[in-house]
Every structure is written in structure tokens, then in C-alpha cells.
C-alpha positions as CSV (number, residue, x, y, z in Angstrom):
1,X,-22.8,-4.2,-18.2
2,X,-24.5,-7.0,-16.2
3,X,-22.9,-10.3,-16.8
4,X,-23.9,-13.8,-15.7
5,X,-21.5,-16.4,-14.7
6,X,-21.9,-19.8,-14.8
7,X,-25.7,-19.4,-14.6
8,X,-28.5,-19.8,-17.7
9,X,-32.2,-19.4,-17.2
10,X,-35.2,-21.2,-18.8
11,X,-37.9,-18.1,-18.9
12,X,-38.0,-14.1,-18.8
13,X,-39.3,-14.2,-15.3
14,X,-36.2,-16.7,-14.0
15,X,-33.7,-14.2,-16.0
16,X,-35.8,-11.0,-14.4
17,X,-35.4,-12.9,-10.7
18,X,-31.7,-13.0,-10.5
19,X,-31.5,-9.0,-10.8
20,X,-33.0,-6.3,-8.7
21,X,-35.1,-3.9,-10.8
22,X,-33.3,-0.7,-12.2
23,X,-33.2,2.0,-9.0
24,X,-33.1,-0.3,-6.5
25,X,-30.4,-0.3,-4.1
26,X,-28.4,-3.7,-3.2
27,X,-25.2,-4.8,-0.9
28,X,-22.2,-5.8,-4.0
29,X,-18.5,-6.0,-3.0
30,X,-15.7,-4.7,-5.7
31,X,-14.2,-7.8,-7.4
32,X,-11.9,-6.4,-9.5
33,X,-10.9,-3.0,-11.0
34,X,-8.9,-2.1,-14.1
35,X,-7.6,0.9,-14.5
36,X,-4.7,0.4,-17.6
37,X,-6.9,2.1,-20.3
38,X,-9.8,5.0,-19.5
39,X,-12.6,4.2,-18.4
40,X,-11.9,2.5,-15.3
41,X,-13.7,-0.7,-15.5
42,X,-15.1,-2.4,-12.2
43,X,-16.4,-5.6,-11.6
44,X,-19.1,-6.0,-8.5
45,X,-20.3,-9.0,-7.2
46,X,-23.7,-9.5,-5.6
47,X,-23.3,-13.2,-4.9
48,X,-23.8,-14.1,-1.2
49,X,-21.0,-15.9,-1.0
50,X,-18.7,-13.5,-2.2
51,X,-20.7,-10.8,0.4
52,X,-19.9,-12.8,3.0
53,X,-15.9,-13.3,2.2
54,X,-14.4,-12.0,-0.9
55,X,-11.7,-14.7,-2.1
56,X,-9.0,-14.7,-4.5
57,X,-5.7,-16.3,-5.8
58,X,-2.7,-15.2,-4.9
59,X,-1.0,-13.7,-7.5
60,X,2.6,-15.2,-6.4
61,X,1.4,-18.4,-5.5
62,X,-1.7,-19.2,-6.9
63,X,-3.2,-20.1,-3.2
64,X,-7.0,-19.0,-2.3
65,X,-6.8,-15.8,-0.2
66,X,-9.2,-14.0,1.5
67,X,-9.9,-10.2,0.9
68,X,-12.4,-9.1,3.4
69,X,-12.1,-7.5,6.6
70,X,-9.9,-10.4,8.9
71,X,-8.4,-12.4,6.0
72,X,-4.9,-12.1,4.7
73,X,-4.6,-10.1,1.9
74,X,-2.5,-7.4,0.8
75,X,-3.7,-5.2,-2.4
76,X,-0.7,-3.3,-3.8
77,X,-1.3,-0.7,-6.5
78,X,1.1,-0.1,-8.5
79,X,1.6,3.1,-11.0
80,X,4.2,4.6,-13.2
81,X,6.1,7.9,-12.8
82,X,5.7,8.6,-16.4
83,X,2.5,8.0,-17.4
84,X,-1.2,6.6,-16.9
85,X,-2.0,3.6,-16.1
86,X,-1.9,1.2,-12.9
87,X,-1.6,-2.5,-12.1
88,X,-2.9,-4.7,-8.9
89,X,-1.4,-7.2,-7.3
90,X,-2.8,-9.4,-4.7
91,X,-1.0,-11.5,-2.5
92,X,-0.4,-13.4,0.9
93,X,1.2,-11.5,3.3
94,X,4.1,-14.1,3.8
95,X,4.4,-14.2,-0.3
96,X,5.3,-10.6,-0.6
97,X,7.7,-10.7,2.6
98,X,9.4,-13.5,1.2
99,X,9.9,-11.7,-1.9
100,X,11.1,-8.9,-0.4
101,X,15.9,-8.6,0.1
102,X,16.1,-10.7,3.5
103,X,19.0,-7.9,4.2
104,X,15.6,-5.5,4.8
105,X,14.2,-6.9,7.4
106,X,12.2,-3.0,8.1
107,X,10.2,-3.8,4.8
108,X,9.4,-7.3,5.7
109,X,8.4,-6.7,9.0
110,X,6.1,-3.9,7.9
111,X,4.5,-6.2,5.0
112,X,3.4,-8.8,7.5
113,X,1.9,-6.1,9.4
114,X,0.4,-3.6,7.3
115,X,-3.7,-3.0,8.1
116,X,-3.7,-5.0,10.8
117,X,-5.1,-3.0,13.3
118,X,-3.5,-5.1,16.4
């Protein structure tokens, strides 16, 4: 399903314009994916913006955060032993360390460090 956001047209040919045709290829980025109930539903984004850095909110503090390659984000996946199903949660780095026992400072550490290749 193609959905457009925030964005009406006045003619056929405006609507036509803001899609490539059917076959093409085109550059997207993955915005969001749900995976609680089969089918697995993905959301892509073609807007430049978003091509050029993906952002999002935080889900422990509700701050901006960027997801592409050099921002700050962390993209945990979470699943259950005991059946289908999956949840994501995106968050700062510094918001998940925080959360995290002070007493386990191993875990911290490696949350403010995870995928950073330096």
C-alpha cells in the first residue's frame, strides 16, 4: 500500500509525479517494521529528507534521534521465548544505559558502545 502523508494533489498528472511508475527501481529507507501479527508490515520512505538522515523519537524520552549510519541510535528487538511475535524499541544510547542496574556497569558500558565501529 502507497500512502501519502501530509500531501494532497490538484490533478492525475501532480498525483502520477510524486510516484515512480510500477518496475522502476528507487533509493527508500525502512521506517518502521511490525512484526506482532503475520504479515510483517514495513513502512519505506522515499522522502529525501528522510534518505539523507532517518530521525525518530526516542522511545524513553521522547527526544529526536537519529537512525542512520553516525547518529545515536540503538534498535533493540525484542521477542518472546514462548511464542511469535516481536516488539522494537528505539532509543538514545545514554537512555538505555541509564536504565540499565548502575551495579552493572559491563552492560552499560557495552550499550554506549555497541555498533560503533571506533
Amino acid at each position: 500500500m502507497i500512502q501519502q502523508f501530509s500531501r494532497t494533489t490538484s490533478s492525475h498528472d501532480e498525483l502520477l509525479a510524486l510516484f515512480s511508475p510500477v518496475g522502476s527501481q528507487i533509493d527508500a529507507v525502512i521506517e518502521q517494521i511490525h512484526r506482532w501479527h503475520p504479515p510483517v508490515s514495513v513502512r519505506l520512505s522515499i522522502r529525501p529528507a528522510d534518505l539523507e538522515s532517518m530521525t525518530w523519537r526516542c522511545d524513553f524520552c521522547g527526544e529526536r534521534i537519529t537512525l542512520s549510519p553516525g547518529g545515536d541510535a540503538l534498535i533493540l528487538d525484542s521477542r518472546s521465548n514462548d511464542g511469535p511475535g516481536s516488539h522494537t524499541v528505539i532509543s538514545h544510547r545514554s537512555c538505555l544505559a541509564e536504565r540499565i542496574r548502575p551495579e552493572n556497569t559491563g552492560e552499560r558500558a557495552r550499550a554506549m558502545k555497541i555498533g560503533k565501529m571506533c
